[in-house]
C-alpha positions, 0 to 999 in steps of 0.5 A: 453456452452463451459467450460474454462479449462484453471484457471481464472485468471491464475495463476501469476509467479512474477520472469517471469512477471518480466523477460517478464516485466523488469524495465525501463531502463534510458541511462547512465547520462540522468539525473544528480540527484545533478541538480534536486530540488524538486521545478525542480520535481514539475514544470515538474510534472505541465507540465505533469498535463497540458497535462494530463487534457487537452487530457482527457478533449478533450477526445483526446485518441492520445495526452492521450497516448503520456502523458505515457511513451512509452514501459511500462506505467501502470495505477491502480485505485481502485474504484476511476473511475471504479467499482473495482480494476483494472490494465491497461497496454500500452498507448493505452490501458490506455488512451482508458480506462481513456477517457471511464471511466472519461465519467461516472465519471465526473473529475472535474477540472483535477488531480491537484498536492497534497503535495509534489512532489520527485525526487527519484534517486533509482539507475543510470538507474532509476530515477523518480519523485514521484507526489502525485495528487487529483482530484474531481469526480462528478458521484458520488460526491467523492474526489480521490487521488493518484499518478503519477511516471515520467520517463524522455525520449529525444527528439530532439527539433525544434533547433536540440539540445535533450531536455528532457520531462517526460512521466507517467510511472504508475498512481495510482488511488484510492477513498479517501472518498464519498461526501454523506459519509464524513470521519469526523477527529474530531472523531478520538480524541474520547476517546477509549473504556475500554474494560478491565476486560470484558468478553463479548463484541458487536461491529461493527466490528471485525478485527484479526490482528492489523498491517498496515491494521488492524489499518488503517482500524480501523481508517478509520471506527472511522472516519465514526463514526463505532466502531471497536474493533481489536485484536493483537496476540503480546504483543504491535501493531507494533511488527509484525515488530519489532520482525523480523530480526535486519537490516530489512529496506524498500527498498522504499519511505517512502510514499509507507508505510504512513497510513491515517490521521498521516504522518512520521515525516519529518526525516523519509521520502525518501530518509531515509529508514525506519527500521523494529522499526521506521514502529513499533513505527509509527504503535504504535503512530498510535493506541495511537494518534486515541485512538483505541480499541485493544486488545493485547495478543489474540489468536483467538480460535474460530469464529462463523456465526449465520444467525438468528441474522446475527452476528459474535461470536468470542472466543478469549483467552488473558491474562486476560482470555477468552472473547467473542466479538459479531459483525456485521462484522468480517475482517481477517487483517493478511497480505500476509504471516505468521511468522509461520515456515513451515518446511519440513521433512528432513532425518536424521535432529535429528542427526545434532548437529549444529544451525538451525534455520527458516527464522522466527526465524532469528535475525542476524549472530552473532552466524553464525559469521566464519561459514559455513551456508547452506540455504534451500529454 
């Protein structure tokens, strides 16, 4: 048998990806955004669907990938109607794949609209509408969401004159919740469970960390009727991000940071743009609204396997001393990245008198304010 040499999957660099596989571009004025309502941006979304649910239910590969946007068109789904999660890329390649993955699962009806559909003007050049969608499965029995993001092309119409229709540039797909294992929202007013002042405790499930995922997570669990008990590092829930530099904003519609079952309130959503306290104080009214088991103050100091009981022990240190927590499942929820500064040896570092400081520990440039900075990367 002949070895693969190469790595599997290889190895992805994001600046040449985007170099290879830059954004779209809109001609300049192929969209006055001061003319576009969000009732505009849902007929046209309308259209689209049409389209879309009549190609598929044809199983018409040919008009399915003329629905997508012509030079770059993505579609990721995550278990909704394949087995894992996966990216498709190109027309041709996507609507291959939706007609042979909806022949095993069965859409009902088509995708619908599902909320409220956008106009997002980010910047001249790109300019899309934001369309939440739902859709029903029946192999299995399953509710699906996700979303479609449309761009707008010309077309020259039957009378000579252009006409502008939208194409999907990226669908995303994703399995909401099984028929045979409902998520059951009354749960998650349940009171939460007094786990001060002991020293030992057994749960379902275990989750370190409790930012965006960990109390999603935790909350999607309550909603199946499984206990969970998370553990935070900080002092509060949310200050992951309340602790970091002073103007951090999110570049990105407010829908992209929603958490299951609890909105932003309506001040909050596109085109504001959420600040470092505002995602915060929502990841904090989150975990006091579901009632949520958490833990403050925890350092992990030791996890344990036993295979004879099949449980997890894990030791962690608080400030009302050490306790040890026994579960079934043990989910690390730390994110991507770390706030722990990794910092290089530099020659003759002990001698510079100035401020220097790492990225983790910035705030803002007040003390920097009429100062040569050098940064380091």
């Amino acid at each position: 048998m002949a070895l693969i040499k190469e790595e599997y999957p290889a190895l992805a660099d994001l600046r040449t990806m985007m170099r290879e596989q830059p954004l779209p571009s809109l001609a300049p004025g192929l969209i006055d955004p001061t003319c576009m309502t969000d009732e505009d941006a849902t007929s046209k979304a309308n259209i689209v669907l049409k389209q879309f649910n009549a190609a598929l239910a044809s199983r018409n590969t040919r008009a399915l990938k003329d629905c997508f946007y012509a030079s770059q068109a993505y579609w990721k789904d995550i278990v909704a109607l394949t087995y894992h999660l996966r990216t498709f890329s190109t027309p041709g390649v996507i609507a291959t794949a939706l007609v042979q993955t909806n022949s095993y699962r069965l859409i009902e009806n088509g995708f619908a609209v599902d909320g409220s559909v956008k106009f997002e003007p980010i910047m001249p050049a790109l300019q899309f509408i934001d369309c939440p969608i739902i859709f029903r499965t029946q192999s299995p029995a399953a509710t699906c969401r996700g979303k479609m993001m449309l761009l707008p092309i010309e077309l020259e119409a039957e009378n000579g004159k252009p006409e502008i229709v939208w194409k999907i540039w990226i669908l995303s797909t994703r399995l909401e919740s099984l028929d045979i294992q409902a998520e059951d929202e009354s749960l998650l007013q349940t009171p939460a469970r007094d786990t001060r002042n002991l020293e030992s405790l057994e749960t379902e499930v275990f989750i370190i960390g409790g930012g965006n995922a960990g109390v999603t997570l935790s909350a999607r669990l309550k909603a199946l009727g499984i206990e969970s008990i998370m553990a935070e590092r900080n002092a509060l829930p949310g200050d992951n991000w309340a602790l970091r530099y002073d103007s951090l904003r999110f570049h990105i519609p407010t829908a992209v940071c929603e958490m299951p079952f609890l909105c932003y309130e309506e001040k909050f959503q596109t085109p504001h743009l959420l600040s470092k306290d505002e995602l915060a104080s929502q990841i904090r009214r989150y975990v006091e609204v579901f009632n949520l088991n958490l833990i403050t103050s925890a350092k992990i100091q030791n996890t344990q396997y036993d295979l004879s009981e099949r449980k997890w022990r894990i030791e962690i240190e608080t400030l009302a001393g050490r306790r040890t927590i026994t579960s079934k499942q043990l989910v690390v929820a730390t994110g991507f990245g770390t706030q722990k500064p990794r910092i290089p040896s530099i020659p003759g570092e002990y001698d510079y008198q100035g401020i220097s400081i790492h990225s983790a520990q910035f705030k803002n440039g007040k003390d920097l304010k009429q100062k040569g900075v050098t940064v380091n990367f």
